[in-house]
N, C-alpha and C positions, 0 to 999 in steps of 0.2 A: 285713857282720858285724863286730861291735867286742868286744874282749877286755879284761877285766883282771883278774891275777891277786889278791886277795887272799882238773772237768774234768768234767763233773759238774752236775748236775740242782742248780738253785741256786735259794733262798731266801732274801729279806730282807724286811726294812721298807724305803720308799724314803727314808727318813731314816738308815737304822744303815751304820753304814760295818766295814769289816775291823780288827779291832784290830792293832795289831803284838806284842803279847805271846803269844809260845806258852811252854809249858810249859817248865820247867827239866829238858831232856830227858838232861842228868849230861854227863862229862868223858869224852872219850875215854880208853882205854891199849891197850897192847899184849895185853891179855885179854878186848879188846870181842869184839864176835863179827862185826865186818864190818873188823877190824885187818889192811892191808895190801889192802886190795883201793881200787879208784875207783867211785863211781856217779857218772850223769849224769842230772841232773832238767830236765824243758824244762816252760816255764809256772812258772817258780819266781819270779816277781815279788811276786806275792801267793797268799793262799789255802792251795789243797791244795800247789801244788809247794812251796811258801817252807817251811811245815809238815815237808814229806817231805825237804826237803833239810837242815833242822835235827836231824831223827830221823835220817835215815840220818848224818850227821856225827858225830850222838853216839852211833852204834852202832860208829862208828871208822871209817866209810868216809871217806877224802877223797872231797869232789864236786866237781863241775862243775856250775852254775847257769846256767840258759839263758831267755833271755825277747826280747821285743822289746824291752820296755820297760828298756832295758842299764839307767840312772842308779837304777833300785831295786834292782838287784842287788850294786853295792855295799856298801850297809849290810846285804847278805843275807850278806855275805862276813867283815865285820865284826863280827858275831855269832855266826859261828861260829868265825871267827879267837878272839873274846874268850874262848869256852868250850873252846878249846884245839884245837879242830879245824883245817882244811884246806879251804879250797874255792877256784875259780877261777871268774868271771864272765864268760860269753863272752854278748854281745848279737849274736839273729840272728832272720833273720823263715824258721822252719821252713818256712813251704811254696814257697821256692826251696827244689829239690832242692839246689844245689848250697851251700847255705848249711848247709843238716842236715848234710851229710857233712863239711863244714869244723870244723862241732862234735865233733865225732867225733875229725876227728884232729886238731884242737887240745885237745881233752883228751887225746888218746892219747900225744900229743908233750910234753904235758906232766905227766903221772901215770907214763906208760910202760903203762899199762895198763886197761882197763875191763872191771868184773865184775856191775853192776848199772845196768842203764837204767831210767827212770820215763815215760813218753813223755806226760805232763797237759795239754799247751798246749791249749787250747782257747775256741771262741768258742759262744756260744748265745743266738742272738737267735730269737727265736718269732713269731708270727702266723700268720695262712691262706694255704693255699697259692693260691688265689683272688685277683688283684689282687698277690701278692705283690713285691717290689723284689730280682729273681734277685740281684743282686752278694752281698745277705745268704747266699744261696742260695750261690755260689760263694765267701764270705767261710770259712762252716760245712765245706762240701767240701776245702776248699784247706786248712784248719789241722787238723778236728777227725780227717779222715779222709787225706789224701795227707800231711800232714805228719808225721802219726803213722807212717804206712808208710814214711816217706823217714828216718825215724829210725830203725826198728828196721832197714830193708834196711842203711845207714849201720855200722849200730853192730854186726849179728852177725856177721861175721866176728872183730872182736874177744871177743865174748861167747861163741861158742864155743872159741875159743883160751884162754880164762878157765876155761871149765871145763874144757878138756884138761889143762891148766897151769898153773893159777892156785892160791894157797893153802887156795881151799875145794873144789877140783876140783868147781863148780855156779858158773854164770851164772844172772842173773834178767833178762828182759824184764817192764816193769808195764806194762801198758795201762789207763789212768784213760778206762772208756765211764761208763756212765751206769745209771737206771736204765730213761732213752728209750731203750735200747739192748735194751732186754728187752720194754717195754709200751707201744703206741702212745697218744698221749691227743691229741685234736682241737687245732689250733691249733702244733703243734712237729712238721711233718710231715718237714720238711728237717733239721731238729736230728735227730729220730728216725734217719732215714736215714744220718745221718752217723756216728750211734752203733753201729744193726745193723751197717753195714762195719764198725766197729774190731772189734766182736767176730765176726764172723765171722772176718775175715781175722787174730783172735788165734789162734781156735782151726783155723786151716789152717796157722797158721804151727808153735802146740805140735805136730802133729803132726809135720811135717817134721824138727824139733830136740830135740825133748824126749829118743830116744834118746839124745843125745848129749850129756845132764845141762845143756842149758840149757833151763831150766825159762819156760813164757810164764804169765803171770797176767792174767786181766782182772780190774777193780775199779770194780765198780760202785754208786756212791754215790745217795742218794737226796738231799733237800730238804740244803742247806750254806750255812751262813754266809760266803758271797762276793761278789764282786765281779761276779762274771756277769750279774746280771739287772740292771744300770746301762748296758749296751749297749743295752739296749730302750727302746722308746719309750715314753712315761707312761703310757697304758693298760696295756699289758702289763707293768708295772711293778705298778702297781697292783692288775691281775686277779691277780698273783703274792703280793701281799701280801694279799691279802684269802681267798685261800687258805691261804697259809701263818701267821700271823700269831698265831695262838693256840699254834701247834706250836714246841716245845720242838726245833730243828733242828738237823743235827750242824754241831760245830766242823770246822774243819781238820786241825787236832790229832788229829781222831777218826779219820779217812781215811788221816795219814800215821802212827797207829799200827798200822793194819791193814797199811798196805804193807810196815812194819816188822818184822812180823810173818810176815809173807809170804816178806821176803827173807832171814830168819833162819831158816827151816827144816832139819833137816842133808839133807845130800845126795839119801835116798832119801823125801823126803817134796818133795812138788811140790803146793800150790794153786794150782790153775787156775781157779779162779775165786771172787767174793765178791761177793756182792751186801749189803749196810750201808745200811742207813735207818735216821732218827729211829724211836723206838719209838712214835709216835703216828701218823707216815705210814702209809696203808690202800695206797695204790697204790704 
């Protein structure tokens, strides 16, 4: 794990790449409405988490930005450094258990506190499960599902101290499943599986915590302009673009304003769940 301080059902063309420009999501102050509190985003290199950690930053959270990929997390630091925010860049590969929990309290150590997690890191490689190459299979399991769990186990003790204690007396857990997480479709049967756990094992957890104003959210995105489907191999590349390719697909932006939304609730309102598709996606 290396530090420094300064998820989702995916669609492209195999030519379009990620832009880096998100929205001018405004200047934090002491009037925002996440002022004084810390979140931590994992999968923030690119995409949905890079999005959700610029919105949460301009909502006045300090964050914590988490990736494998550490050397894009810097200039993820520096643009929110620019816009007057807060954030710290910790590189770690989630599915060591013991590298999640380092995240944690290397943010706690250095924030003094955490009141909002986003838990998005995720991989999504597809094909049959017929002839399949298990490592994909254990690649899916190991990040999209045990790493998500190895974060929110990691992170609740402080999240609920947050909401006993903290200045909005409410924690937020986000869980980034999918929309494979709700509907199975041929060909993404391991992906699928990996999604059904995160929301199950969300809503066993809302139950457990939820009395005690830490609120759990799942978010589950439909067709997104990311980086996800460049894992896969040319065909499945391609079968993905010949699908998606006339559809109007959501941004980044559009996911981490839902999360936004989400963790901005007052105390006695809790979303527990969202499902967000393109308006032209059927499934």
């Amino acid at each position: 794990m290396t530090s420094h301080s300064h998820s989702a059902d995916s669609a492209h063309t195999p030519q379009q790449t990620l832009t880096d420009e998100f929205p001018t999501w405004g200047r934090p102050s002491t009037s925002s409405p996440l002022a004084g509190t810390v979140a931590l985003v994992t999968g923030a290199s690119s995409g949905i988490g890079e999005g959700t950690a610029l919105a949460l930053a301009a909502l006045g959270a300090r964050v914590s930005v988490v990736a494998r990929r550490a050397d894009r997390l810097d200039a993820l630091v520096e643009k929110i450094a620019g816009a007057g925010g807060h954030a710290l860049a910790v590189g770690a590969d989630l599915t060591d258990e013991e590298q999640a929990h380092a995240v944690v309290a290397r943010t706690v150590e250095t924030y003094g506190r955490l009141d909002t997690v986003v838990a998005n890191a995720g991989v999504m490689i597809l094909g049959p499960i017929t002839g399949a190459d298990t490592t994909d299979w254990r690649r899916m399991i190991e990040l999209n599902t045990l790493g998500l769990m190895y974060t929110a186990h990691a992170a609740s003790p402080h999240l609920l101290e947050a909401a006993a204690n903290g200045p909005r007396n409410v924690a937020d857990l986000v869980l980034v499943s999918s929309t494979a997480g709700r509907m199975v479709r041929g060909g993404g049967g391991v992906y699928n599986a990996s999604k059904y756990a995160v929301n199950a094992f969300g809503e066993a957890f809302r139950k457990e915590v939820t009395q005690r104003h830490l609120r759990v959210s799942l978010v589950e995105p439909g067709a997104v302009e990311t980086e996800l489907p460049l894992q896969n191999r040319p065909e499945v590349q391609e079968r993905m673009y010949e699908r998606y390719s006339t559809m109007e697909c959501l941004r980044p932006e559009d996911v981490a304003d839902t999360i936004g939304f989400i963790v901005t609730r007052p105390r006695h309102v809790a979303v527990n769940e969202v499902l967000v598709r393109p308006t032209e996606q059927q499934e």
